[in-house]
N, C-alpha and C positions, 0 to 999 in steps of 0.2 A: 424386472429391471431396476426397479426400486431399491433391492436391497446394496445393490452397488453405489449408494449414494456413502456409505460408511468407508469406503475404499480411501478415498483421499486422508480420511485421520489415521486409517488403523495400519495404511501400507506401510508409512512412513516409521510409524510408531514402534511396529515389530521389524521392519530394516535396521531401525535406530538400536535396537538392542541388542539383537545379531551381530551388528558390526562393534560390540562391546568387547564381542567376545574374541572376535579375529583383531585386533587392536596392531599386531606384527604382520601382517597382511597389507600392505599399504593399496600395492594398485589393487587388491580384490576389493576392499573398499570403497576404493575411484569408483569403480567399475561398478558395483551395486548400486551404489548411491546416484550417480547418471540413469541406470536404467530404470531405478524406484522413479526418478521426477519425470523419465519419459512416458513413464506405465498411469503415474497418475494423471498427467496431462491427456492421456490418451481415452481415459475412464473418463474425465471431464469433458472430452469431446463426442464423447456417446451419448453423457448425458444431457447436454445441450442439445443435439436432437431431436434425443427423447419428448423432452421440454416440450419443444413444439409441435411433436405430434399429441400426449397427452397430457400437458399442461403443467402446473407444478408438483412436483412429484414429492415421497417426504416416505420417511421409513420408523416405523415407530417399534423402537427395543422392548425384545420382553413381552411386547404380546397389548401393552398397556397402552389403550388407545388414549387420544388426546383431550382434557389437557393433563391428564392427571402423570401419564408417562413421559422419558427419555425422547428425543424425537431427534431426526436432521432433515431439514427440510432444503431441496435442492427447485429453485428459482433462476430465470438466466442471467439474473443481477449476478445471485452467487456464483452460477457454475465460471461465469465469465473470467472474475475475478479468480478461483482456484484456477483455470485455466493458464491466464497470463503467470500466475505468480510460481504457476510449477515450471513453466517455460523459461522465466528468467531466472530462479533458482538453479535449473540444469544448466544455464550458459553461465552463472555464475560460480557452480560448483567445477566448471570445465577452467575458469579462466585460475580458482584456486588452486587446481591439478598443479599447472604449469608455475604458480609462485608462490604457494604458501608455504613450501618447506616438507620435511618429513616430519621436523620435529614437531611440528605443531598438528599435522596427519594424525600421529603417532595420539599425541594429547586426546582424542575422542573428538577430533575437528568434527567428521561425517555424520558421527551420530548426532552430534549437536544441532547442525542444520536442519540434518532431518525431525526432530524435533521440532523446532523453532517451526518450520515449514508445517509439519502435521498442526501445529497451536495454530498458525494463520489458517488453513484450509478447515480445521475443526470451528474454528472464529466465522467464518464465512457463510457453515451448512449448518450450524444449532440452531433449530428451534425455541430450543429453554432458556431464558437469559439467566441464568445460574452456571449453566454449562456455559455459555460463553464468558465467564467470570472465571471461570475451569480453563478454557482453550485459550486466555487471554495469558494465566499461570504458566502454562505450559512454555507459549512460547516465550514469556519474559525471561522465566528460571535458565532457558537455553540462551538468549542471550546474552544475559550476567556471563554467563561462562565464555562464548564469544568475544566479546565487547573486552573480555583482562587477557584473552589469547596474546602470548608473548610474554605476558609479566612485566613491562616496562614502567617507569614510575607513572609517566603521566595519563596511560593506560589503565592503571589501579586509581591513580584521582579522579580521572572522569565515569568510570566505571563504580566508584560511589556513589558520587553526583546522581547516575542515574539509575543505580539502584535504585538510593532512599527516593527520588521523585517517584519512580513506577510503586515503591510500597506505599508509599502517602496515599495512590491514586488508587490502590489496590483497596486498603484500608475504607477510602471511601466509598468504591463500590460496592463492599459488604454492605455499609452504612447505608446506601442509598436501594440494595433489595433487600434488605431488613424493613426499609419504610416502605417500602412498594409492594410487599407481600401482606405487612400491615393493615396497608390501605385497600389491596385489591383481591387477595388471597387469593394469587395464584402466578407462577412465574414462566407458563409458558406464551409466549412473545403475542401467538392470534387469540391467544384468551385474554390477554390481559390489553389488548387493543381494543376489544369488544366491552370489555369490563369499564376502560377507560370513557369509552366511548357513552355510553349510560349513566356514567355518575357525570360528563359534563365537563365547562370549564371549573371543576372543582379547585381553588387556591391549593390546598394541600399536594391534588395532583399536578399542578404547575411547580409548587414547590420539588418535587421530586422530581420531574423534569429537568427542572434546574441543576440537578445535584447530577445526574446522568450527565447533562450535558460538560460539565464541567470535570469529572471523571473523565469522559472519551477527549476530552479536548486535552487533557494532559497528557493521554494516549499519541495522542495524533500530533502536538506541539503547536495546536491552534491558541494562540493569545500566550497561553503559558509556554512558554519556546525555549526559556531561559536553559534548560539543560541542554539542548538539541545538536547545537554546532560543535561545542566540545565535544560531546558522546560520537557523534558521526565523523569525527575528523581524526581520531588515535586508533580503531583498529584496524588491523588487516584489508587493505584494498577490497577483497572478495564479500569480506564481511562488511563493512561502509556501505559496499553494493548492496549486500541483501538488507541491510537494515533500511536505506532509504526506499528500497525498490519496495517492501515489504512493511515494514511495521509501523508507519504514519499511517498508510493504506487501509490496516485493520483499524484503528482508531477512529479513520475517516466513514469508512465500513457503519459501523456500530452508529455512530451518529446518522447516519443516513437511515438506518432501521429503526433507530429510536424516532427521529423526527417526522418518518413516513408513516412506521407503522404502529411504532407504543403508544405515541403522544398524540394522536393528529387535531385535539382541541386547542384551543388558544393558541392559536398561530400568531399572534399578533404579540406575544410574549415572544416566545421561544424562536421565530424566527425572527424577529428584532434584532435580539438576542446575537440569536447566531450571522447577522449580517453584519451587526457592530464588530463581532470577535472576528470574522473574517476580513474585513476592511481593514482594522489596526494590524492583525499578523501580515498581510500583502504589503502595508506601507512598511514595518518592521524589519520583514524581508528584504524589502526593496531598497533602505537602509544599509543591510547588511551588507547584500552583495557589491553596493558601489562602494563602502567605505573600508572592503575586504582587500587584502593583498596576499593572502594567503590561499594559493588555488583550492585546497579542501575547505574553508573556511566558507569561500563564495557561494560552491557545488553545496555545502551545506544549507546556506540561506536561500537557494533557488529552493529548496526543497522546501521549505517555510513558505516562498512565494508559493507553491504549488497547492500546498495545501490550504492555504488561504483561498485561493481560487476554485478550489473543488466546493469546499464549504461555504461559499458565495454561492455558487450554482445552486446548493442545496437550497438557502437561504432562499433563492429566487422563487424555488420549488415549482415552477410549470414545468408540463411533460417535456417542451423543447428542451428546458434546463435540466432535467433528471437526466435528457438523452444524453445533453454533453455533460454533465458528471460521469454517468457509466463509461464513454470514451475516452475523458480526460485519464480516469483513473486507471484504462488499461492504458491509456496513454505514458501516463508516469512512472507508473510502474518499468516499462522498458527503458523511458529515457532516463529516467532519473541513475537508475543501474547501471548505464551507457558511461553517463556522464563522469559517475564515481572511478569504474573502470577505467575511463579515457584520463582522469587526475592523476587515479594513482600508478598510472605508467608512464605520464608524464616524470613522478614523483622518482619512477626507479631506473629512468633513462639518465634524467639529470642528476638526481639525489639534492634536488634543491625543492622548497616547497612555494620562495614567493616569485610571485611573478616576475618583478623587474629581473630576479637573479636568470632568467630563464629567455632563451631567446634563437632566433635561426633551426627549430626543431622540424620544420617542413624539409630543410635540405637533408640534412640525416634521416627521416623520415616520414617520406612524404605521404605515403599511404596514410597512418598513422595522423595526420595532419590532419587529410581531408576526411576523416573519421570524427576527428572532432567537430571542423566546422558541420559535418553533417546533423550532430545532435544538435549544435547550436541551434541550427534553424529548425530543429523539429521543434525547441524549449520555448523556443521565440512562436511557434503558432506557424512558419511557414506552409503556405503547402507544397506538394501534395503531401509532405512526411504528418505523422498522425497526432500533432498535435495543432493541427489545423480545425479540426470540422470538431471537436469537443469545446473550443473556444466560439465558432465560428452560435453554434447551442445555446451554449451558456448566454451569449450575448444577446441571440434570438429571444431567449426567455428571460434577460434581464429587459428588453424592449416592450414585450408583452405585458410584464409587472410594474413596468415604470418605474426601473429599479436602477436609474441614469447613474445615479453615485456608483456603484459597483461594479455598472458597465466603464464607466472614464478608468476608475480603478485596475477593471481586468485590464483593459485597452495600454494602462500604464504600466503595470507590471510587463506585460509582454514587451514592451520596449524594454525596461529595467533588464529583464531575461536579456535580451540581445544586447546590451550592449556591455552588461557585466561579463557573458563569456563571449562576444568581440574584445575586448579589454585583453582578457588572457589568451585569445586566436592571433591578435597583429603582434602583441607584444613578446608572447613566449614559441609562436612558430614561423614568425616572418624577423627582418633583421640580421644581424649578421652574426653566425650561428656562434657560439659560444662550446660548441664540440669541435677539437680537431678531430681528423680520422684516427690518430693515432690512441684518443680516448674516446672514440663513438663506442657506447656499449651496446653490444648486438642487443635487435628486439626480434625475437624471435617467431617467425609465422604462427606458431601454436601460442602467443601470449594475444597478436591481435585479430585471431580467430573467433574469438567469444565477442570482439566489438563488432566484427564482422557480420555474425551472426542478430549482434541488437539491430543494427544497423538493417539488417533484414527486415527484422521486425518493424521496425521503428516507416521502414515505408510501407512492407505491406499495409501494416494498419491503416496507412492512409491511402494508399492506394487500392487498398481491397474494401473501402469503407464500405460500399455497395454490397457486397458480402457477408459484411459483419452486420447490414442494417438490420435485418430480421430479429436476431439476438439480440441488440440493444433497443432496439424498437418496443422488443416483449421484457425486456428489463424496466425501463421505465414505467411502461404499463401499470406492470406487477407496482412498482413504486407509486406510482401516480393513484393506482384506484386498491387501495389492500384489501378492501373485498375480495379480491381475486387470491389472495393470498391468504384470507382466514380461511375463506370458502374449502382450500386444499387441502386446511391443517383439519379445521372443524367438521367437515362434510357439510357444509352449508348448512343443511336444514336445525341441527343442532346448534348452533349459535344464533340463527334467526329465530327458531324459538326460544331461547334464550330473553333474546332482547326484547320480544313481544310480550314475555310476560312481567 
């Protein structure tokens, strides 16, 4: 069963190149590309299973056992994540069917994603933090080529912008396992936790900690944000989607493995650290979105709020707070993609992007309406929709750490969330509509089928939380105690003797 843990990088990887070839083929395309992210979601729900019946499970390439070989180690942190993120990848690549064009079809759209997709699912399941330096490449290189889709000028300027930022950060993370191979001589993740582990609160290895964390936080847009709302706000609706639903997510990812399982000395550094950079991105956020009037610009900075939030949880680090990190994050993942979705059809009803210009969209569209206010209340923490009980965690386990700054914090951002997209609910779909009939432009059932379907998502999760608790329950776990997680990679008794002598 095992060796099906490689499925999610390699499915995508050879669909991606396949559909290289058929480039004149439009709907065979469509078509592949939907059933590769139902086939992988499908593979991640065997594995998750699996999980529970025989624990964490991991497949080591070549025959070369650990730490000296290739490895992908499949956890229900990770499988969780691949899960969601092939989930909302299909309803994303469904909502791009319907409006992204031939022409841009035509351009290598499909293989792109899928790519991008194999780099976050490859980010998720590596073992060797080298390879995740590999699956990080992967999917940035596909996004550069997404993110300039269309060619438009301001399109090519932010698509710069956040080239050169992802090389910088690239750059560094060579830099920072140059010094960590250095210092611990060896780069797969349960050996070098163990390794960590024995030499101590060593400076040097806090120093390189440092340099990690700072790496993944450019990833993710933690503190350093500045490229984030430009880059997320000029491509393609579907791509917007996949990039907020997606790629903070891996950044966040990485930091949560580094913090749980590479570093886990001096916490008193490193989650300082990481509570301070989470605190300032939430208020900065929080900023954004009240001082935004540009519907994608808001939906942008919520995305900041969110990730601040997740990385607060971290920062909190009890098991309650790992549980709501692992929920938030499947959380955000849907909503945040709902929400980009729900702008950028705002964006192609009216062909206007700020909010004042925009107004009476519930009477031309009412369905579509209450689609929105739906996300609203899931970003805002409402329940029973599923960003209820990941906050409801986080806050459990900001109580238990005595972590009241970050709890007032969370508590505040969730108001910010609601009332920055209330701001754009009363003002651009109640009032007195600004479409006559004569210029309503149809919105066609197949555009707001893919919100339909987040919209699914977005309450199962919370209404199925009881369902998913097992899952995240043994997510945390694995996070909370990494024993459990060396023990899988190492076969236990090999790293315990290790450490004993």
């Amino acid at each position: 069963m095992s060796n099906i843990i490689v499925l999610p990088l390699i499915v995508p990887v050879i669909t991606a190149i396949l559909l290289v070839f058929i480039r004149e083929h439009v709907m065979l395309q469509r078509i592949i590309s939907l059933v590769t992210f139902v086939f992988v979601a499908i593979v991640s729900m065997v594995l998750l299973n699996e999980i529970q019946v025989q624990g964490v499970l991991r497949i080591d390439f070549s025959g070369w056992l650990p730490p000296f070989g290739i490895l992908f180690v499949a956890d229900s942190f990770a499988m969780l994540l691949v899960l969601v993120a092939n989930i909302v990848s299909a309803i994303c690549v469904l909502y791009a069917i319907f409006t992204i064009g031939e022409r841009a079809e035509k351009m290598y759209f499909y293989p792109f994603v899928l790519l991008m997709v194999a780099g976050v699912n490859g980010s998720f399941l590596t073992g060797d933090i080298f390879n995740l330096f590999v699956c990080f490449e992967v999917m940035l290189l596909a996004s550069y080529a997404l993110i300039s889709l269309g060619g438009e000028k301001i399109q090519l300027r932010e698509a710069l912008k956040y080239v050169l930022i992802n090389i910088v950060a690239s750059w560094i993370f060579l830099v920072a396992l140059a010094f960590l191979y250095g210092t611990i001589g060896t780069l797969n993740m349960a050996h070098i936790s163990v390794r960590v582990t024995e030499t101590g609160a060593d400076p040097l290895i806090t120093t390189v900690a440092l340099i990690f964390l700072v790496v993944f936080s450019l990833k993710a847009g933690l503190l350093l944000f500045f490229w984030l709302p430009g880059s997320y706000s000029v491509p393609p609706t579907a791509v917007a989607a996949l990039f907020a639903a997606l790629l903070t997510k891996v950044g966040i990812y990485a930091l949560v493995r580094t913090f749980t399982l590479l570093f886990p000395n001096n916490t008193e550094v490193t989650h300082t650290v990481l509570a301070g950079m989470a605190g300032i991105t939430i208020i900065a956020g929080c900023m954004g979105a009240l001082a935004g009037r540009d519907v994608r610009t808001i939906a942008s900075y919520n995305v900041l709020i969110g990730v601040g939030f997740i990385v607060a949880g971290l920062a909190i680090g009890t098991e309650s707070a790992l549980q709501g990190v692992t929920y938030y994050l499947m959380h955000d993942m849907v909503a945040k993609a709902m929400l980009f979705l729900a702008v950028g059809t705002m964006i192609y009803v009216t062909g206007e992007t700020v909010i004042d210009n925009m107004s009476g969209l519930i009477r031309n569209y009412p369905l579509f309406g209450w689609l929105f206010f739906l996300v609203m209340c899931s970003l805002a923490g409402i329940p029973p929709l599923s960003g209820f009980l990941g906050k409801v965690l986080i806050g459990q386990g900001a109580i238990e750490g005595g972590n009241f700054v970050l709890l007032g914090l969370g508590f505040l951002s969730s108001l910010v969330v609601l009332y920055s997209l209330l701001r754009i609910f009363l003002s651009s779909f109640f009032g007195e509509t600004i479409i006559s009939l004569e210029d309503e432009k149809p919105l066609p059932k197949r555009i707001v089928l893919p919100l339909v379907l987040l919209a699914a998502c977005t309450i199962g999760l919370g209404a199925g939380a009881e369902l998913m608790a097992p899952y995240v329950t043994d997510a945390a776990e694995t996070l909370y105690t990494p024993s459990i997680y060396i023990d899988a990679v190492l076969d236990g008794q090999m790293w315990q003797g290790e450490v004993n002598e």
